[in-house]
N, C-alpha and C positions, 0 to 999 in steps of 0.2 A: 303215462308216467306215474304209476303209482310205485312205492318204495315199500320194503316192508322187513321183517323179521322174521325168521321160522319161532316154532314155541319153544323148543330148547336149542338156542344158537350153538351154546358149547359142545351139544352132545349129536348135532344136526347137521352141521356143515363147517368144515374148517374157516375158522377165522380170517374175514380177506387181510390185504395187506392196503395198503395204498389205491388210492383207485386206478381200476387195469391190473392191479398185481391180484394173485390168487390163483388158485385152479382154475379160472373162468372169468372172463372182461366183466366184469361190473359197468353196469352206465348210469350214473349221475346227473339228470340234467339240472338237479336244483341243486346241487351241493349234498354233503352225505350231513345227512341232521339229526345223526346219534349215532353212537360206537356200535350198535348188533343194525343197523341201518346195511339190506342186502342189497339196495341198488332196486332197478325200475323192475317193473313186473307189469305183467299185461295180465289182464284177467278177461272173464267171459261173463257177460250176462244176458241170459233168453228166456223166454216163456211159455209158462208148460200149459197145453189146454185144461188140463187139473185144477187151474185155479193157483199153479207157482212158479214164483219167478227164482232161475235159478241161478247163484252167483259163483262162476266158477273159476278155482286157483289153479294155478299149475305143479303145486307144492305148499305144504304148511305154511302158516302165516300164524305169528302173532299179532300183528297189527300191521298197517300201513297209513302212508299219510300221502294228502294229493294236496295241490294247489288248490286254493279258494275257487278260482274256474272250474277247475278241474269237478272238484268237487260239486261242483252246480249240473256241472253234466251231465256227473254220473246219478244225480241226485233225479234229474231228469228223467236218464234212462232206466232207471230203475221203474220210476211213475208211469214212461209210459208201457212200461213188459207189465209195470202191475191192470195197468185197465185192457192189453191184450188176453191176460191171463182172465181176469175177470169176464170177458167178453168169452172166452171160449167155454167155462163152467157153466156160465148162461146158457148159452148151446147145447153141451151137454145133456142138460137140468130140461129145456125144452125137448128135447132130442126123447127123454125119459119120457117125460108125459105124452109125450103124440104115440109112444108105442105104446105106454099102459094105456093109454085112452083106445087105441086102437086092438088092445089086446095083443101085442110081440110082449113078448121077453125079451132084455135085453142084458 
């Protein structure tokens, strides 16, 4: 249940109306906690063997805001794509040296 904002509301998305009213059901679970406040959004966060984690929207965002929980969560999830990610650069990086040690190109 994260909430959020595109970066330019006025020029981005019609102004909702009430919650439920608008071209599209907006949901609320915490109450709407500012006037460009677009309702809940789901995002995506996975990790790349590169060494990055990556955080993905479904549409622009100027901000969003989660619950204190929430927040610890995702604050979590993030930690651990970041030592997945890490863990696979290491791989990589060894990956590199066994074939220059070994003489491949890679």
């Amino acid at each position: 249940m994260v909430r959020c904002s595109p970066p330019q509301a006025e020029a981005v998305a019609p102004q909702a109306g009430p919650e439920g009213e608008g071209e599209e059901m907006r949901q609320y679970p915490n109450g709407k906690i500012s006037p460009d406040d677009e309702g809940q959004l789901t995002i995506m966060v996975s990790s790349h063997v590169a060494g990055s984690v990556k955080v993905t929207f479904p549409k622009p965002v100027n901000w969003f805001a989660l619950p204190a929980e929430l927040a610890r969560t995702l604050a979590a999830t993030l930690l651990h794509h970041a030592g997945l990610a890490e863990d696979g650069m290491r791989q990589l990086e060894e990956q590199a040296k066994t074939a220059a040690a070994e003489g491949r190109v890679q």
